[in-house]
N, CA, C and O atoms as a DFTB+ gen file, in Angstrom:
740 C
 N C O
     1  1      -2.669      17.149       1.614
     2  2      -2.042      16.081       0.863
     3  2      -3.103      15.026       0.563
     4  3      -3.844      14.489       1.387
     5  1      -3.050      14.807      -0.828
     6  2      -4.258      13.940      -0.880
     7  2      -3.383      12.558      -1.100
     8  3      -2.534      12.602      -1.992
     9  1      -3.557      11.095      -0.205
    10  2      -3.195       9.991       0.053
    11  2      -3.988       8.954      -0.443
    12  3      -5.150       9.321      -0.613
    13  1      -3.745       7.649      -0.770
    14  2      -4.077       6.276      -1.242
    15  2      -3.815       5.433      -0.574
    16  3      -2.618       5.409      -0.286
    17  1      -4.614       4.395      -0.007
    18  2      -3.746       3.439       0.858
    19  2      -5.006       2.686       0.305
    20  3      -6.167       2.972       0.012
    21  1      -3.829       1.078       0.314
    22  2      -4.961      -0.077      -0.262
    23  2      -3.705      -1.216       0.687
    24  3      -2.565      -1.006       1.100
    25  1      -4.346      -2.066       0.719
    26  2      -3.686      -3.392       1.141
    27  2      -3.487      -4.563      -0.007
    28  3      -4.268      -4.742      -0.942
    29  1      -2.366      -5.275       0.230
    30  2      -1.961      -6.131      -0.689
    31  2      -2.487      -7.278      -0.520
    32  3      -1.963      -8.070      -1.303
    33  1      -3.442      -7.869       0.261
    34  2      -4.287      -8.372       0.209
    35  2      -5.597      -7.986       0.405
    36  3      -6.034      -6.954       0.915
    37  1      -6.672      -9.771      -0.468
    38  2      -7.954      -9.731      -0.531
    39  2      -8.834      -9.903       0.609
    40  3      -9.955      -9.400       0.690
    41  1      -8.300     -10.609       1.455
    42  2      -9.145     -11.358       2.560
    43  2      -9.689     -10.248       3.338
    44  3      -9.017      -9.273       3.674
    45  1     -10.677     -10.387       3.560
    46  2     -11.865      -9.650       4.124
    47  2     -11.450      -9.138       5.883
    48  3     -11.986      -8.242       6.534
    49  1     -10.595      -9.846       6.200
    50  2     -10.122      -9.795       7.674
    51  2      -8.854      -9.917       7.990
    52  3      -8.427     -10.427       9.025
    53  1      -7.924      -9.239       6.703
    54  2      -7.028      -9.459       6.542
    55  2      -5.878      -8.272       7.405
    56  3      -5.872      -7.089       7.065
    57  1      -5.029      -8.756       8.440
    58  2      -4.462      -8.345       9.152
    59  2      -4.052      -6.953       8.711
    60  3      -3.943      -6.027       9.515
    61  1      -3.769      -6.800       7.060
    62  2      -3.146      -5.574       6.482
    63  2      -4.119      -4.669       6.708
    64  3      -4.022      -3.591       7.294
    65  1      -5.357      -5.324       6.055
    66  2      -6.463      -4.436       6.314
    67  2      -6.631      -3.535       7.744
    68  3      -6.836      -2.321       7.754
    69  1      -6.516      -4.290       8.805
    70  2      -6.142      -3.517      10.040
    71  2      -5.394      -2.668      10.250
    72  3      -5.607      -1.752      11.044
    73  1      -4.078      -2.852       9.382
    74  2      -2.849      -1.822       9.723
    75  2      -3.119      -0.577       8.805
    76  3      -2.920       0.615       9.038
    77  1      -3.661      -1.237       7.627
    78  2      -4.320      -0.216       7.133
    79  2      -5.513       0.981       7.648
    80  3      -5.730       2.164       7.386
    81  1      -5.918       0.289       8.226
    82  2      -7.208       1.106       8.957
    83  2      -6.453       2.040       9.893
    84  3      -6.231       3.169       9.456
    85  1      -6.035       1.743      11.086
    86  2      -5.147       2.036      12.033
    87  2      -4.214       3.085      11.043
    88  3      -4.764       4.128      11.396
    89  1      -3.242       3.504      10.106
    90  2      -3.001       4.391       9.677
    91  2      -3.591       5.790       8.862
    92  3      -3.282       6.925       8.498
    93  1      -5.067       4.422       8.884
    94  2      -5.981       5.687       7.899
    95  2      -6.259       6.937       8.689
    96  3      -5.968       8.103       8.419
    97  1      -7.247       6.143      10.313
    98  2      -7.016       6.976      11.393
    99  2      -5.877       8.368      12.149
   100  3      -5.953       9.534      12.538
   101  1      -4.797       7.161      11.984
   102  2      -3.947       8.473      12.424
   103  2      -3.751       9.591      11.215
   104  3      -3.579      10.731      11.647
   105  1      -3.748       9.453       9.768
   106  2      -3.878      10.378       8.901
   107  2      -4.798      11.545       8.924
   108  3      -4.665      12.767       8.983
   109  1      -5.778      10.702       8.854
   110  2      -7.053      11.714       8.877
   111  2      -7.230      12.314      10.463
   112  3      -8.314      12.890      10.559
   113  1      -6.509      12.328      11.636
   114  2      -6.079      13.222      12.177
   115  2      -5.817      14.906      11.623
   116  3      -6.356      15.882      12.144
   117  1      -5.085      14.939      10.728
   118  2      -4.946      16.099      10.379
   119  2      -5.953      16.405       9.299
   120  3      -6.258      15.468       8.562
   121  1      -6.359      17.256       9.153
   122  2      -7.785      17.742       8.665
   123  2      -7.297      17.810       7.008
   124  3      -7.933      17.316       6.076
   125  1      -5.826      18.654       6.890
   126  2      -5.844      19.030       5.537
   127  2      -5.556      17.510       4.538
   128  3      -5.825      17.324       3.351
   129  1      -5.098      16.840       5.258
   130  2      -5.154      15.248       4.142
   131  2      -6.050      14.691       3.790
   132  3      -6.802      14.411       4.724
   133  1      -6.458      14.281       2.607
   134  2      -7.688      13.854       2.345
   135  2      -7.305      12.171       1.711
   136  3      -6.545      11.884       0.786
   137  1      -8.205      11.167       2.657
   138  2      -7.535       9.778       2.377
   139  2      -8.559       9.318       1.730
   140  3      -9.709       9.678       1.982
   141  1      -8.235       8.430       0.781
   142  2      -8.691       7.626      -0.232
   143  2      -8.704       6.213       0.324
   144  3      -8.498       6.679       1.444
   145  1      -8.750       5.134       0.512
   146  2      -9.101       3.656       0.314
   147  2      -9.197       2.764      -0.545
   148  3     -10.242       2.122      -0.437
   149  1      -8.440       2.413      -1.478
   150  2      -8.851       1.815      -2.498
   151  2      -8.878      -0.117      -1.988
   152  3      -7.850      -0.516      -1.441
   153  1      -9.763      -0.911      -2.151
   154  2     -10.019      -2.096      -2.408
   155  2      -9.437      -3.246      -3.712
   156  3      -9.996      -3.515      -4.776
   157  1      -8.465      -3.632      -3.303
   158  2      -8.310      -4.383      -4.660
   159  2      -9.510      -5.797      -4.731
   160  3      -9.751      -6.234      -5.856
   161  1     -10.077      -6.323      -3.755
   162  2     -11.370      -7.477      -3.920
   163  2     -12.334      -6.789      -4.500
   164  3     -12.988      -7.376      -5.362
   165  1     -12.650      -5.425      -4.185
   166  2     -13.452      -4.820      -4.954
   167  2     -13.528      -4.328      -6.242
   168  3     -14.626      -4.104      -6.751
   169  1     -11.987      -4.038      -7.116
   170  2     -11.746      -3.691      -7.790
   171  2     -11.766      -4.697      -8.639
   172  3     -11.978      -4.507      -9.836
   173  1     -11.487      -6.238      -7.979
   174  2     -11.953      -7.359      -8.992
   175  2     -10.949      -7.294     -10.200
   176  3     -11.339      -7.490     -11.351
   177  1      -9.734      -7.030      -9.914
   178  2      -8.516      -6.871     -11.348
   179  2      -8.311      -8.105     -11.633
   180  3      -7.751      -8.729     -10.731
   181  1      -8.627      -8.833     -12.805
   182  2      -8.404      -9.783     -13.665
   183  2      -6.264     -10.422     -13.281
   184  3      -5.316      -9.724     -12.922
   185  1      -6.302     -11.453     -13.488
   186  2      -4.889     -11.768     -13.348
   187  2      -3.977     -11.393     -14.809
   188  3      -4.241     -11.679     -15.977
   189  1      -3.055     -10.796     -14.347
   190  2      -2.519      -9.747     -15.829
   191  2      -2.692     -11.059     -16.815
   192  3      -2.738     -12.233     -16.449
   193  1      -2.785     -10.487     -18.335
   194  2      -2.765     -11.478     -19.438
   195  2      -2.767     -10.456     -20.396
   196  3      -3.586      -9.539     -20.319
   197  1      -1.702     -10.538     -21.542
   198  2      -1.855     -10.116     -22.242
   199  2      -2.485      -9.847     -23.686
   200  3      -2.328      -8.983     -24.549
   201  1      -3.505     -11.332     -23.501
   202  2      -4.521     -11.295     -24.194
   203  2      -5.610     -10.405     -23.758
   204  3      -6.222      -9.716     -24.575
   205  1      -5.869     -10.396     -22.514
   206  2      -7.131      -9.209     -21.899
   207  2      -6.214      -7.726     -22.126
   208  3      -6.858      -6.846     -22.698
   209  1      -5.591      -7.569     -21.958
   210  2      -5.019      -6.287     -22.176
   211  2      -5.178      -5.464     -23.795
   212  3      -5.517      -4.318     -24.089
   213  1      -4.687      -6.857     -24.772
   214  2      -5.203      -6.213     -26.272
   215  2      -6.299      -6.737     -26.411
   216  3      -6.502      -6.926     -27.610
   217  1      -7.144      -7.084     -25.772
   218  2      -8.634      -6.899     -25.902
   219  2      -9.158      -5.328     -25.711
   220  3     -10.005      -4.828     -26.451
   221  1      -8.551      -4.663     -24.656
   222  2      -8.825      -3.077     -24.286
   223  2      -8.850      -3.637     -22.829
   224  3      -9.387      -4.668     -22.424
   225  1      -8.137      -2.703     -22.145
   226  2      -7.416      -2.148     -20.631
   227  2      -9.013      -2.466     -20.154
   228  3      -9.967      -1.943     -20.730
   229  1      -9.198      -3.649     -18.716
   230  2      -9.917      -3.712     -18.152
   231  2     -10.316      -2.093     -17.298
   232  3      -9.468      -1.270     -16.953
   233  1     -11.759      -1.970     -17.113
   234  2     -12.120      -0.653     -16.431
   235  2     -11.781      -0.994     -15.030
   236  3     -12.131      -0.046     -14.328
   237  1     -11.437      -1.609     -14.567
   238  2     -11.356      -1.942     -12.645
   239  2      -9.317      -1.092     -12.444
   240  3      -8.876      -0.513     -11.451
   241  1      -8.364      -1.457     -14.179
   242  2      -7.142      -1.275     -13.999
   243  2      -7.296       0.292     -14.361
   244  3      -6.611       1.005     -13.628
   245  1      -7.917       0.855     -15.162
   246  2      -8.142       1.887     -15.570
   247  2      -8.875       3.126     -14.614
   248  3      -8.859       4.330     -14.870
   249  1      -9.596       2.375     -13.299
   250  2     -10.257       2.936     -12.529
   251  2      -8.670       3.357     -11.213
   252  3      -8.293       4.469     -10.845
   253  1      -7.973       1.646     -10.741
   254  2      -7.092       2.434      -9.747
   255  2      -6.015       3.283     -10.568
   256  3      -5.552       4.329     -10.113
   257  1      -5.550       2.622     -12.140
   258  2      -4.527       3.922     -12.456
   259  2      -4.776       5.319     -12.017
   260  3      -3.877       5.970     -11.485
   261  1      -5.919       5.784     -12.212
   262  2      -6.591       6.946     -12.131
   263  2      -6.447       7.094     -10.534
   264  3      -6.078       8.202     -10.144
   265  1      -6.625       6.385      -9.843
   266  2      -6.289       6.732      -8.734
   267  2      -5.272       7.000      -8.143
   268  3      -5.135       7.887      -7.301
   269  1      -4.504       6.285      -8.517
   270  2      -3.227       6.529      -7.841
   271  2      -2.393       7.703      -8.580
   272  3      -1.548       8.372      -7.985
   273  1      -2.724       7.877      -9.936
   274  2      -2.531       8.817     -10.904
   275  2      -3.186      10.321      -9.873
   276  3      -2.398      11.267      -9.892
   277  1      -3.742      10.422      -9.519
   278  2      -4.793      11.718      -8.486
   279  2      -4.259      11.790      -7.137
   280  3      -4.885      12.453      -6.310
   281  1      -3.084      11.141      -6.770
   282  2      -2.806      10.645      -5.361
   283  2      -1.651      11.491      -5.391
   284  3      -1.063      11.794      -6.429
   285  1      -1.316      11.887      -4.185
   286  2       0.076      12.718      -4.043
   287  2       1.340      11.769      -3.279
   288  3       2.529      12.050      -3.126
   289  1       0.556      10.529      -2.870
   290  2       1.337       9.461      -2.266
   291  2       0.714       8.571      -1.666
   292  3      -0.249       8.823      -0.943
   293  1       1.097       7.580      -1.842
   294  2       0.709       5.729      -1.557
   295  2       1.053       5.372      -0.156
   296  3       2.189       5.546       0.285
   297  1       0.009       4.838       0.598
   298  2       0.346       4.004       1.792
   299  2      -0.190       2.703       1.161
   300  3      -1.311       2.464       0.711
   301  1       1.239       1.693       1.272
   302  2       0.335       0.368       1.132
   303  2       0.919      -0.623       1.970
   304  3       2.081      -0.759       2.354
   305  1      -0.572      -1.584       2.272
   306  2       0.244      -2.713       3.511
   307  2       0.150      -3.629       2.949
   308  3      -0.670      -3.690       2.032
   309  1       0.849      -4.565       3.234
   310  2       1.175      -5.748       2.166
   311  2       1.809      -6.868       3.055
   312  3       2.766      -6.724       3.816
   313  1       0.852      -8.405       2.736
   314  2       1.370      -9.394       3.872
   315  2       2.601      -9.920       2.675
   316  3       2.852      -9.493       1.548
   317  1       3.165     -10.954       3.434
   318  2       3.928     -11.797       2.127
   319  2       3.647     -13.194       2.090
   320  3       3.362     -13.985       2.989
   321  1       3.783     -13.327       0.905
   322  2       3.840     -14.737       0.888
   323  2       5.132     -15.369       0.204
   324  3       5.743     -15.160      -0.844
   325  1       5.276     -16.323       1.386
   326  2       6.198     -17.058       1.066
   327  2       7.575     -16.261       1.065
   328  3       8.458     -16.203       0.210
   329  1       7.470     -15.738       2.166
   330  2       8.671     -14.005       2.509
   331  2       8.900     -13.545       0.785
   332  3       9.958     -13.338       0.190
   333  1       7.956     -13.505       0.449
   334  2       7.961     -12.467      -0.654
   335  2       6.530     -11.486      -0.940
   336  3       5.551     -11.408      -0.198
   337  1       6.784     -10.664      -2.466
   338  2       5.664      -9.624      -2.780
   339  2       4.475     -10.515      -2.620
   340  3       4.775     -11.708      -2.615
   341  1       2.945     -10.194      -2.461
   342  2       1.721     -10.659      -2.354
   343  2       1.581     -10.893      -3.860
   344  3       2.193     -10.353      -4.782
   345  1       0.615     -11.839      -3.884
   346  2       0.230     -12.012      -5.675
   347  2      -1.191     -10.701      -6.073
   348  3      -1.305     -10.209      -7.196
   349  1      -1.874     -10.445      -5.208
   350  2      -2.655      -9.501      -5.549
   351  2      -1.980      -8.156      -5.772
   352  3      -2.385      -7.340      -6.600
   353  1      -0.937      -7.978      -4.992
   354  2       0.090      -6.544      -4.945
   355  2       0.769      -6.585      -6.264
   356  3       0.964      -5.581      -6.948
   357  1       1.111      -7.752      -6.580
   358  2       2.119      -7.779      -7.647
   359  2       1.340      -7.782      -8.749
   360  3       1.708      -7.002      -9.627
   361  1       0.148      -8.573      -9.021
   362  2      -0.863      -8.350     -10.153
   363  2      -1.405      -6.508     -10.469
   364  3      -1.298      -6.014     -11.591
   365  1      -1.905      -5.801      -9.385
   366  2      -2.120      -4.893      -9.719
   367  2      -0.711      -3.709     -10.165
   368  3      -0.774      -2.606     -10.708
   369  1       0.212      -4.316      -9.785
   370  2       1.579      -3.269     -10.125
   371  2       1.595      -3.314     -11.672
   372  3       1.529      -2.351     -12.436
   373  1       1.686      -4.484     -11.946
   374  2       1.799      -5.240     -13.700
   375  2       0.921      -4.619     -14.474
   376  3       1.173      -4.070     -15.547
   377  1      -0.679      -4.742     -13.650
   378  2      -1.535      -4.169     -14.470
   379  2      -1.542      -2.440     -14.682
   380  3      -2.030      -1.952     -15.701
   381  1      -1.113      -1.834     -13.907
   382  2      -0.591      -0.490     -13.535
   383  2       0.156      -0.282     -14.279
   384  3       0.028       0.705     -15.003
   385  1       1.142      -1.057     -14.383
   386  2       2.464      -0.295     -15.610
   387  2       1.702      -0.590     -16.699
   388  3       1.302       0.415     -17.287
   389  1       1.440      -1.407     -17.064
   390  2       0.784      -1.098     -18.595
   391  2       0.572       0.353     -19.499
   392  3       0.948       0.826     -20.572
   393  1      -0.429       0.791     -18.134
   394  2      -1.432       2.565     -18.464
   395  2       0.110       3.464     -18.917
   396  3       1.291       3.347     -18.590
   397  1      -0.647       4.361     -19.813
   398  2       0.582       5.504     -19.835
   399  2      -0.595       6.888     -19.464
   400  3      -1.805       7.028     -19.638
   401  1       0.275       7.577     -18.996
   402  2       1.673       7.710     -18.487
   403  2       1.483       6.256     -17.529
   404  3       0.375       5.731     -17.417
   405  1       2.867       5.626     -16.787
   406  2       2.869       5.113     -15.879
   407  2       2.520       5.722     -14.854
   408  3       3.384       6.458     -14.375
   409  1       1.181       5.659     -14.146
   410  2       0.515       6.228     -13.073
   411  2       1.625       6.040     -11.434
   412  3       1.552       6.754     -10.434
   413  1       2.437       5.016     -11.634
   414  2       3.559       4.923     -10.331
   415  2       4.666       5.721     -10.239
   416  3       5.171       5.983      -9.148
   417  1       5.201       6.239     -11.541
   418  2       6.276       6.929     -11.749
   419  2       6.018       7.858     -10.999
   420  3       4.901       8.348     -10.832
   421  1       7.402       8.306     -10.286
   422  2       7.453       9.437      -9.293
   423  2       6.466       9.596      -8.010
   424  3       6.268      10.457      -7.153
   425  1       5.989       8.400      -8.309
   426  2       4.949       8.654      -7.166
   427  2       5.186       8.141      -5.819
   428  3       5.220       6.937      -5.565
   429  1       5.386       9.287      -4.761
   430  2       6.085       8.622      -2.938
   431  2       5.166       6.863      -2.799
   432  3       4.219       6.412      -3.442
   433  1       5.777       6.428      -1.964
   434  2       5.183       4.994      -1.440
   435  2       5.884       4.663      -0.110
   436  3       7.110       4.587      -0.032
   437  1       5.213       4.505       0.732
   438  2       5.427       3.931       2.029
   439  2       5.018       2.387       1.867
   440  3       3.857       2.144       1.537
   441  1       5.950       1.297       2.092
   442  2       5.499       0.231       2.235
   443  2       5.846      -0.525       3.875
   444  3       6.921      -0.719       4.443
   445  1       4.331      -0.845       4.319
   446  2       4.109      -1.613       5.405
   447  2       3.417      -2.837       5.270
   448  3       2.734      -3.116       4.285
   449  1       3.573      -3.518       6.177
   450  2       2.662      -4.716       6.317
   451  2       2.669      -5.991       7.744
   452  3       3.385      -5.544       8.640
   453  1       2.314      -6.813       7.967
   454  2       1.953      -7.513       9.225
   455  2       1.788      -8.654       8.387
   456  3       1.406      -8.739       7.220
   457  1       2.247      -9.742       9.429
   458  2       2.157     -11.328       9.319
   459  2       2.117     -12.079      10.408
   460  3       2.515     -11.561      11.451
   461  1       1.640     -13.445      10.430
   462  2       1.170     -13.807      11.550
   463  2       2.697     -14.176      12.586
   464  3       2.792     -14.321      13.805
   465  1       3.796     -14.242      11.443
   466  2       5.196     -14.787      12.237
   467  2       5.815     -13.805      12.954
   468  3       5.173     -12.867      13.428
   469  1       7.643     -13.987      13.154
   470  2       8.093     -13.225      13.727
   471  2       8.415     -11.712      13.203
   472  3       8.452     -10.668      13.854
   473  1       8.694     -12.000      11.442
   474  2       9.675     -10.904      11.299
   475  2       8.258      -9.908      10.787
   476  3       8.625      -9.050       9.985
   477  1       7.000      -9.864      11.036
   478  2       6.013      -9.088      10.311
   479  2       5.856     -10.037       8.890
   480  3       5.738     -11.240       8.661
   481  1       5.936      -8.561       7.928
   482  2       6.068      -8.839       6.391
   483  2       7.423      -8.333       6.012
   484  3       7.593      -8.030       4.831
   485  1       8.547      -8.184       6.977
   486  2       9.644      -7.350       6.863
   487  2      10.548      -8.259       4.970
   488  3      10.786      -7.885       3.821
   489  1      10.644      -9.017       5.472
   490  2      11.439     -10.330       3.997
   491  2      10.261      -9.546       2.871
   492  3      10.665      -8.602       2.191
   493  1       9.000      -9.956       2.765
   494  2       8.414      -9.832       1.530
   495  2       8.354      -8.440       1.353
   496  3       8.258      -8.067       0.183
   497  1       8.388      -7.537       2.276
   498  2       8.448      -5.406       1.792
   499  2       9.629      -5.720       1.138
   500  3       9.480      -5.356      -0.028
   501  1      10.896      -6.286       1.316
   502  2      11.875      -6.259       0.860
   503  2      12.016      -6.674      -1.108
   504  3      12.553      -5.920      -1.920
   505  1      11.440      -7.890      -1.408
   506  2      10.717      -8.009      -2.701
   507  2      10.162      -6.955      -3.286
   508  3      10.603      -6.370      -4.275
   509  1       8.648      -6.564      -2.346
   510  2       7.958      -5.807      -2.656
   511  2       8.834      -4.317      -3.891
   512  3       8.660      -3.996      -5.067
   513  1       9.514      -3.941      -3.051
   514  2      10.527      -2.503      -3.279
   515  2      10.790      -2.686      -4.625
   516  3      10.588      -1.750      -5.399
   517  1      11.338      -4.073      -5.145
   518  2      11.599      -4.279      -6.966
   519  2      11.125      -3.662      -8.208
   520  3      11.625      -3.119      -9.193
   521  1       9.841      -3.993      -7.724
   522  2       9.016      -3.261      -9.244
   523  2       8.681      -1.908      -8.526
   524  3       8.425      -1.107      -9.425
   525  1       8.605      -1.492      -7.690
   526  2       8.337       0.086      -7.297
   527  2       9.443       0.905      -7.843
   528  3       9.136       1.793      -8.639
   529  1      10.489       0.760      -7.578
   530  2      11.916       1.041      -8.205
   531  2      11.349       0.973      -9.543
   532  3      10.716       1.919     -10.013
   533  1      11.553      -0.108     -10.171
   534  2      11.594      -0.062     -11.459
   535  2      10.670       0.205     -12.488
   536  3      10.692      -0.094     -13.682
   537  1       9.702       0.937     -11.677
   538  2       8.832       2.096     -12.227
   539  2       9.518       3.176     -12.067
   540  3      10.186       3.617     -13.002
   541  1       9.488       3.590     -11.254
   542  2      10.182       4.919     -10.926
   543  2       9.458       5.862      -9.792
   544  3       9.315       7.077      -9.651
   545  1       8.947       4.311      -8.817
   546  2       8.615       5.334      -7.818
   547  2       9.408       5.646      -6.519
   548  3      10.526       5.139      -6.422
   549  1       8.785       6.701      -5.161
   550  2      10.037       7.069      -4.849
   551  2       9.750       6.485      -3.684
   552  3       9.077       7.098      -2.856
   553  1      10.199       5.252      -3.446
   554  2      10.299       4.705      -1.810
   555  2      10.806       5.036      -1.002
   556  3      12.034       4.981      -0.932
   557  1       9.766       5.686       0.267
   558  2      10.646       5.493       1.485
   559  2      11.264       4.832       1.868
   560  3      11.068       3.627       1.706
   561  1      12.356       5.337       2.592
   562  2      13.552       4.724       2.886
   563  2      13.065       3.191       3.741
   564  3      13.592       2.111       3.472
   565  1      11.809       3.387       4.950
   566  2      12.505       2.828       5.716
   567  2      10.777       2.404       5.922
   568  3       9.837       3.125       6.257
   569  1      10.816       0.989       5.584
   570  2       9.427       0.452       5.684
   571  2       9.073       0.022       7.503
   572  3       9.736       0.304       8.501
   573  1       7.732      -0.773       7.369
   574  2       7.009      -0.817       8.671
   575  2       6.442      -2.442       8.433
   576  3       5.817      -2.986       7.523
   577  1       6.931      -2.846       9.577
   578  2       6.401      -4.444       9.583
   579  2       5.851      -4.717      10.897
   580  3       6.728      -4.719      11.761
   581  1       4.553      -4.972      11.372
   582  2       4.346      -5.295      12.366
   583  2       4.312      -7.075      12.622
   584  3       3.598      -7.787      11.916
   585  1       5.240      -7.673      13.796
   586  2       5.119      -8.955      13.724
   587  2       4.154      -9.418      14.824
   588  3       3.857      -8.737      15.806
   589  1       3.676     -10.708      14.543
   590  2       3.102     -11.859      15.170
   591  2       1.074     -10.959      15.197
   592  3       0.317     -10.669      16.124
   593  1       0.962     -10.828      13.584
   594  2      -0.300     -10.036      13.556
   595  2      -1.675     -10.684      14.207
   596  3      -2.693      -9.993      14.171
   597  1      -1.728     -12.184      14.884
   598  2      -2.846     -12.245      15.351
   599  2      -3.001     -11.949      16.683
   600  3      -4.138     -11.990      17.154
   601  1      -1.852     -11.592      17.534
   602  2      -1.709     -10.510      18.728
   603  2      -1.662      -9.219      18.995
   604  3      -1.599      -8.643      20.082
   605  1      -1.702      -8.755      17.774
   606  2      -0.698      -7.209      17.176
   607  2      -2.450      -6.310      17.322
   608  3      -2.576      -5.113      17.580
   609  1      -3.475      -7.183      17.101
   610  2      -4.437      -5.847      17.181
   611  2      -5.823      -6.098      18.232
   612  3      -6.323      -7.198      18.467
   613  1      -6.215      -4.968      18.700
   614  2      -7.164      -5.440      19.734
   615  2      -8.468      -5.858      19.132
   616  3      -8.361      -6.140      17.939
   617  1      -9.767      -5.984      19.672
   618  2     -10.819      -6.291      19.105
   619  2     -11.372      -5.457      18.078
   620  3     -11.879      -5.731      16.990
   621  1     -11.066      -3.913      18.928
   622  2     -11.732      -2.510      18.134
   623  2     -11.224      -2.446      16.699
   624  3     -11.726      -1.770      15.801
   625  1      -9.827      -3.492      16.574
   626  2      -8.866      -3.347      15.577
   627  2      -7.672      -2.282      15.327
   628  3      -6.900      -2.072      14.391
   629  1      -7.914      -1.623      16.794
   630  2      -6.507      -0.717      17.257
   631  2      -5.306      -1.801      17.380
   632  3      -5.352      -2.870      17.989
   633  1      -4.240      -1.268      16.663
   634  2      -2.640      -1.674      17.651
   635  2      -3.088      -1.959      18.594
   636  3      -4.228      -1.521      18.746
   637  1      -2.642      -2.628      19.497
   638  2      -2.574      -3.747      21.067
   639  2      -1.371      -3.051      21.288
   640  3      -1.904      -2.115      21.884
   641  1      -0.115      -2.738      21.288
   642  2       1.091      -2.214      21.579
   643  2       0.654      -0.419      21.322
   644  3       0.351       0.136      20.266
   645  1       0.752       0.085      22.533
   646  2       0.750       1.761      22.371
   647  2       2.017       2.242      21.608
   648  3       2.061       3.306      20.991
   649  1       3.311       1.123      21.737
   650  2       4.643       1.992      21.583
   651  2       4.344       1.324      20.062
   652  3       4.561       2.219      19.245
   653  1       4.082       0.547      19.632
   654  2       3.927       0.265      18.099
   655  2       3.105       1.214      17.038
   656  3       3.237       1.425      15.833
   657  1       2.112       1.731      18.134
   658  2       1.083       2.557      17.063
   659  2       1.919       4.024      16.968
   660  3       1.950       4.585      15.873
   661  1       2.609       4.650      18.154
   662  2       3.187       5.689      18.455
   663  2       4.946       5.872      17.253
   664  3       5.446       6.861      16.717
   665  1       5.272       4.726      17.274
   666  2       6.185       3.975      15.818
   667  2       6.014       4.536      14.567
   668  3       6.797       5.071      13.782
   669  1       4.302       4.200      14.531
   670  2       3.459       4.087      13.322
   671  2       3.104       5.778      12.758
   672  3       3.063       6.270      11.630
   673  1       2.914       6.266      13.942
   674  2       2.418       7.639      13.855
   675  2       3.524       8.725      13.467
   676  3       3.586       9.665      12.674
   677  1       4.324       8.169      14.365
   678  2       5.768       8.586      13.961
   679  2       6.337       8.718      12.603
   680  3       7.006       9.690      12.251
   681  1       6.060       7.746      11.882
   682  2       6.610       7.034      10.497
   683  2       5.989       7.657       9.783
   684  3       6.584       8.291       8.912
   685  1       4.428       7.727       9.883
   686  2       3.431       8.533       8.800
   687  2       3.648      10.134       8.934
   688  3       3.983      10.820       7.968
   689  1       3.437      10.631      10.158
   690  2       4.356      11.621       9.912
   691  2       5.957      12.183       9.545
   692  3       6.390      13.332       9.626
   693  1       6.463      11.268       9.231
   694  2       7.710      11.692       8.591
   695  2       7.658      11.128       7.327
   696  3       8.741      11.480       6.859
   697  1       7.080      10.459       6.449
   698  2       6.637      10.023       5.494
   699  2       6.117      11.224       4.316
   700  3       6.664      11.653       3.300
   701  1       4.363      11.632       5.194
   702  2       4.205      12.691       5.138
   703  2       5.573      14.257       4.413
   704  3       5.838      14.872       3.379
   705  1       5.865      14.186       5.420
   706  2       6.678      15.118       5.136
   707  2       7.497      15.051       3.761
   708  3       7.419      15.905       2.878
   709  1       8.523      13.573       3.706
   710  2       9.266      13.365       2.856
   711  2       8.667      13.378       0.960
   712  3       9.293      13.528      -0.089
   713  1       6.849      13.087       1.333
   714  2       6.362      13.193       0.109
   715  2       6.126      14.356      -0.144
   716  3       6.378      14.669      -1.307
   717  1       5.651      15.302       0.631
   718  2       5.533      17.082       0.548
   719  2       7.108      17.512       0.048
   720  3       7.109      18.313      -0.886
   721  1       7.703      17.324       0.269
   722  2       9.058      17.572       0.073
   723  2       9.640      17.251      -1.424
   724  3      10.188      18.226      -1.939
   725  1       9.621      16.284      -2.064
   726  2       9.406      15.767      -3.627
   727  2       8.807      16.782      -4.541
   728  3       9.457      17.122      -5.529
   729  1       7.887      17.189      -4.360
   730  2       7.137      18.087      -5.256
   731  2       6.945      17.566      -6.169
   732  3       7.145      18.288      -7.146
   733  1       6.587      16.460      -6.432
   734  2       6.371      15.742      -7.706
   735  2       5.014      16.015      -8.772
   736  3       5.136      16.080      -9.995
   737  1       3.838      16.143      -8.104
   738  2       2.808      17.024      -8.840
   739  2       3.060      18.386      -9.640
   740  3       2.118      18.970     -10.177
């Protein structure tokens, strides 16, 4: 299964980024998945405008369409702000629908994420789910929020909670499955 996972935020030390990592790991456990990483700070996506757009489709939006377009399914972690979607998450969705085909359509998505409070990112995955839907992609049922993220990971940047990562492992493997199962390629 070839996988995508990017975080909905930029920050360089950004808690998602951890949870992200920490799932990349348990993925690439199994040999036959092949995981991807995509960077949105790196990707440097312009804030949607539809003047840059009929100028001609920036190459950074044209680079992750293609990616996620090549992907058999999306892991993405995503903090919230303001118990809602991230503005970098939500910029690259916008810029995404643009491309045709719509590179999201039909495409599985697991949404997780971590925050420094109680409930995780549980309120903003909930936002998040809006425009995934209304592309037409196929969300798992049942997202992943880890709370109170500046306790949540050790130095190495492992989970700190064994029964949280074991949660986690849990989830990706049944995730896993549910996108093999779609046959959407």
């Amino acid at each position: 299964m070839n996988l995508l996972l990017f975080a909905g935020s930029l920050r360089t030390e950004s808690f998602n980024r951890k949870l992200l990592a920490v799932a990349q790991g348990i993925l690439t456990e199994t040999p036959e998945h092949k995981v991807t990483v995509a960077d949105l700070k790196t990707l440097a996506l312009p804030v949607y405008d539809g003047d840059i757009e009929a100028a001609g489709m920036p190459e950074s939006v044209k680079t992750l369409g293609q990616l996620i377009q090549s992907a058999d399914a999306l892991v993405i972690s995503s903090p919230e702000y303001n118990a809602s979607i991230s503005s970098p998450l939500k910029n690259a969705i916008d810029w995404v629908s643009r491309l045709r085909p719509i590179p999201l359509e039909k495409k599985p998505v697991l949404l997780m994420g971590t925050s420094p409070g109680a409930f995780g990112s549980i309120r903003g995955l909930g936002h998040t789910r809006a425009p995934f839907e209304t592309l037409g992609s196929f969300l798992y049922p049942q997202p992943f929020a880890v709370p109170k993220a500046a306790e949540a990971f050790l130095p190495s940047g492992d989970l700190a909670d064994p029964a949280t990562k074991q949660k986690l492992k849990a989830l990706l493997q049944n995730y896993v499955h549910f996108a093999q199962n779609l046959s959407v390629k």
